[in-house]
N, C-alpha and C positions, 0 to 999 in steps of 0.2 A: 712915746711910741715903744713899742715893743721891742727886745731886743734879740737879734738872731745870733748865737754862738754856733761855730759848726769846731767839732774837733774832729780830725784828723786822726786814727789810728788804723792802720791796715797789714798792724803786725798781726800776730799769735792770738790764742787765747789769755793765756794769762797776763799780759800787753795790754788786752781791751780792758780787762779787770779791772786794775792795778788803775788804769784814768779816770774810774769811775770817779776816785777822789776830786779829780777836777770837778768833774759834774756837779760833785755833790757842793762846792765852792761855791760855781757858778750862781748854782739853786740857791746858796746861803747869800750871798751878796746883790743878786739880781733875781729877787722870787719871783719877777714876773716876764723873765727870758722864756725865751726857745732855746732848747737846748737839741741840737741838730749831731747827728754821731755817722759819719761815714766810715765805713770800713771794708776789708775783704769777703765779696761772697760767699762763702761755707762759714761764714761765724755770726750773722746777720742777728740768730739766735742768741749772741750774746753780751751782743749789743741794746738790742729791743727791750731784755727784761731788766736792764741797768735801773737802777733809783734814778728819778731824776731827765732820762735822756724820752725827750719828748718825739721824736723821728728819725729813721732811719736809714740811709742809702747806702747802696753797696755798689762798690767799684770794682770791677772783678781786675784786679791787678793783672795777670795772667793774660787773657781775652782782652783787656781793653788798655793794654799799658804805650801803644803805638800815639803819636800824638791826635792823628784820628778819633783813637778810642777815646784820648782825653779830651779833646769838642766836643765829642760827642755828649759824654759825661755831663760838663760845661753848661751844656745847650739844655739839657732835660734837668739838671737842677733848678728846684721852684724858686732857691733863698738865693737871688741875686745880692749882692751888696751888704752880707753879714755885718753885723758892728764888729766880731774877730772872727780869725778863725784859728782855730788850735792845733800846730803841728807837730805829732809826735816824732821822735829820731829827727827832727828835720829834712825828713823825705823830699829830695829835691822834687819830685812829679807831684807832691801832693801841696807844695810852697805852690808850684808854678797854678795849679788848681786855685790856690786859694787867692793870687792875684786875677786867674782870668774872671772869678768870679766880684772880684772888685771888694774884699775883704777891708773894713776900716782898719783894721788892726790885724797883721799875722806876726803872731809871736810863736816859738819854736823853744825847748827847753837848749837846742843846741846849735851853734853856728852854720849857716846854709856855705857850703863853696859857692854856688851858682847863683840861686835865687834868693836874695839877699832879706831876711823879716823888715819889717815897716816899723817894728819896735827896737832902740836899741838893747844890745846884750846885754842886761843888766840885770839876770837872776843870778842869786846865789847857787854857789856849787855843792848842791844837794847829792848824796849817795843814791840815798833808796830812790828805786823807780816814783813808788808813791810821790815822796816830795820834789821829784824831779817836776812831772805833770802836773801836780797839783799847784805846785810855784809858779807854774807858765802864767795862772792869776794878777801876781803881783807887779807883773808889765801895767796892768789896767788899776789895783787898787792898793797896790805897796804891800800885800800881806798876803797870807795863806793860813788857811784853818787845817788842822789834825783832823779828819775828819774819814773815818772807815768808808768803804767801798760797802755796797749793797747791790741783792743781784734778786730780784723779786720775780720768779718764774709764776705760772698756775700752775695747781694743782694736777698733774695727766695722771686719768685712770686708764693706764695699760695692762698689757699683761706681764711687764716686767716690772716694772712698779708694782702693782697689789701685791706680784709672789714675793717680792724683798719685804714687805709688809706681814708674811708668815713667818719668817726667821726668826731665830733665838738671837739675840744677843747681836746684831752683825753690823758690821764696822768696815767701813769701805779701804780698802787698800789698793792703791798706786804705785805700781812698781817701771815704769819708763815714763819717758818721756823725749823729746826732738834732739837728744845730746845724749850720745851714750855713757859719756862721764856724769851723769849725772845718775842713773840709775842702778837698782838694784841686783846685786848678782842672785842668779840661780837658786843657789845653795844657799844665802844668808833668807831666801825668801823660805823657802823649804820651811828651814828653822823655825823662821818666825812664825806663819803658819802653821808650826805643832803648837809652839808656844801660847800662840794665841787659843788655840785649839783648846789647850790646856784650861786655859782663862773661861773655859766656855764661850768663848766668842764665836761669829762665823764672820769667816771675813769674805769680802766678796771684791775678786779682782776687777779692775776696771783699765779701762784702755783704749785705744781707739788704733787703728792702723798696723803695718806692717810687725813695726820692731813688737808692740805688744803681743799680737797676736803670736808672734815663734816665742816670746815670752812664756807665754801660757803653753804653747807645743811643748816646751821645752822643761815646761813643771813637771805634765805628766807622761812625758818622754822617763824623766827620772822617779817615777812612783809616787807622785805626790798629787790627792785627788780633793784631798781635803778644804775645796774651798768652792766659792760660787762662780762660776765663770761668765763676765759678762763683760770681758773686752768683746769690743765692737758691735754690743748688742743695744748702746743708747744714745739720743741727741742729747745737746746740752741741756734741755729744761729736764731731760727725764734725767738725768747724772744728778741736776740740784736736786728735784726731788728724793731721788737715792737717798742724797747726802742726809737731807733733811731728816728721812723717814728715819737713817740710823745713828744721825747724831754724833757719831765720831770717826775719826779719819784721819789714814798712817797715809803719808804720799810723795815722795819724793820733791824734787823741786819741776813744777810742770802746773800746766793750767789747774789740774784738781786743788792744788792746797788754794789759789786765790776763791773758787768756788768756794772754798769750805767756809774762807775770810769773808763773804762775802752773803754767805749766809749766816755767819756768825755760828758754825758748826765745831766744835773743840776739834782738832787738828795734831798730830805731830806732824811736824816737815825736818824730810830729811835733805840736806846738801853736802852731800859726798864729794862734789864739787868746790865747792865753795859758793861763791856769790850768795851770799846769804844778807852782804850787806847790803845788799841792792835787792833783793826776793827774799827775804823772810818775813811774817810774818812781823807786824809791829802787835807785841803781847800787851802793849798798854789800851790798841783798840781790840783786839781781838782774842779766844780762848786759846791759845796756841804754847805750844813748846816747841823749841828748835833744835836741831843736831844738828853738827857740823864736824866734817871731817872724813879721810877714808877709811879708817880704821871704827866705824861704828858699827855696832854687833848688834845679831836681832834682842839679846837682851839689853843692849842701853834703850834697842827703841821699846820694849816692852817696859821697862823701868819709867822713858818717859809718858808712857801714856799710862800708865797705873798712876803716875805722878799726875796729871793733866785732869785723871778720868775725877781723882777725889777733890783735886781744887775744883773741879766743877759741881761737882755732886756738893762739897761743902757751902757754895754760896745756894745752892737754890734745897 
């Protein structure tokens, strides 16, 4: 019989990404599963275009987190009685989900307080998100494969898409993201910006919500006009597209660098932050360079991507 996996992810964008590895586990160990992907309503889009993830439902966290909402839920899911289900952070509402649905197996990378998994805890203590999710596997088959994330959008002819299609040279740039320690100041962007300028590039800002948006206020608050402005102008398939169309990409640590990973698009990532060991870039699957640290200047990031642009250019 066929076999139904549901994973669980109802974090973030780059959260959804970053599982795909499981997925793709899944697909290698059982090619003739269902691979079932619940997550939160506004990201639905990036889940759907995952390698691998065969259906999609969405649980609006928000709206339907009352135990109500969760029957509710419950009752209109088609996969009664999954062979596992897969629980990312070990969300205790989305454990207790994966019991009322009658889960053969819920395993979790992390110990539940409440709703206790069916498997015992017996993954290894992996860093990187990647091998954290992609390990939750080895409850069912003792092992886990290295195995890159893939994000397979179509092709959208829009209007903002073909015009990134006229540019010279242009190279997507990410400057915030949901932690302000993690993003880029002001001024280093400015810099970088001419720098890039310099290079002949066009970079074309990207962004989504509040804090980007006074981002971008606040470039050309301070004189600086030189670049494409398309915070909050795209969904996720039309951002992968972007990505795709321009082939490289400076981006803080936030959902865009998994996109890039997962188009396999050459990337610097910056983590001003840290957690790099958990969110960067694994350079063995993918074309990537990382920073790390507070003190990185727009020319380290320009060095690494001059660095990143010729490994790439030399293998192909």
């Amino acid at each position: 019989m066929e076999k139904v996996f549901v994973i669980f992810n109802t974090a973030c964008i780059g959260d959804m990404l970053v599982t795909n590895t499981l997925v793709q586990n899944l697909k290698s160990y059982y090619p003739e599963s269902k691979v079932v992907f619940v997550c939160d309503t506004p990201y639905v889009d990036v889940a759907v275009y995952q390698d691998g993830v065969d259906e999609v439902f969405a649980f609006d966290k928000h709206k339907d987190k009352t135990f109500k909402g969760i029957l509710k839920f419950v009752k209109a899911f088609p996969y009664k009685n999954p062979y596992a289900a897969f629980v990312t952070y070990a969300n205790e509402r989305n454990l207790f989900i994966s019991r009322l649905l009658g889960a053969k197996h819920i395993i979790s990378h992390n110990k539940s307080f409440i709703w206790h998994t069916k498997e015992p805890f017996k993954l290894k203590e992996y860093v990187h998100m990647k091998d954290k999710w992609g390990g939750m596997i080895e409850a069912l088959v003792g092992e886990h494969k290295n195995l890159p994330i893939k994000y397979c959008p179509p092709m959208k002819d829009t209007a903002v898409v073909n015009m990134v299609k006229t540019l010279k040279n242009p190279v997507v740039l990410c400057t915030t993201s949901n932690f302000y320690k993690k993003d880029m100041g002001v001024n280093d962007c400015i810099e970088l910006i001419r720098l890039m300028k310099s290079e002949g590039l066009t970079p074309i800002l990207t962004g989504a919500g509040k804090v980007a948006e006074t981002f971008s206020h606040n470039l050309k608050k301070a004189g600086c006009f030189d670049y494409v402005d398309l915070v909050g102008c795209t969904d996720f398939p039309e951002l992968a597209n972007i990505l795709k169309i321009c082939g490289r990409c400076i981006t803080v640590d936030t959902g865009t660098l998994h996109f890039a990973n997962a188009l396999q698009v050459p990337v610097v990532g910056i983590f001003y932050a840290g957690y790099n060991d958990m969110w960067a870039s694994d350079e063995t699957l993918y074309p990537a360079k990382t920073l790390v640290g507070r003190e990185i200047s727009p020319n380290d990031i320009m060095r690494a991507y001059k660095e990143l642009n010729n490994e790439v250019c030399s293998i192909f």
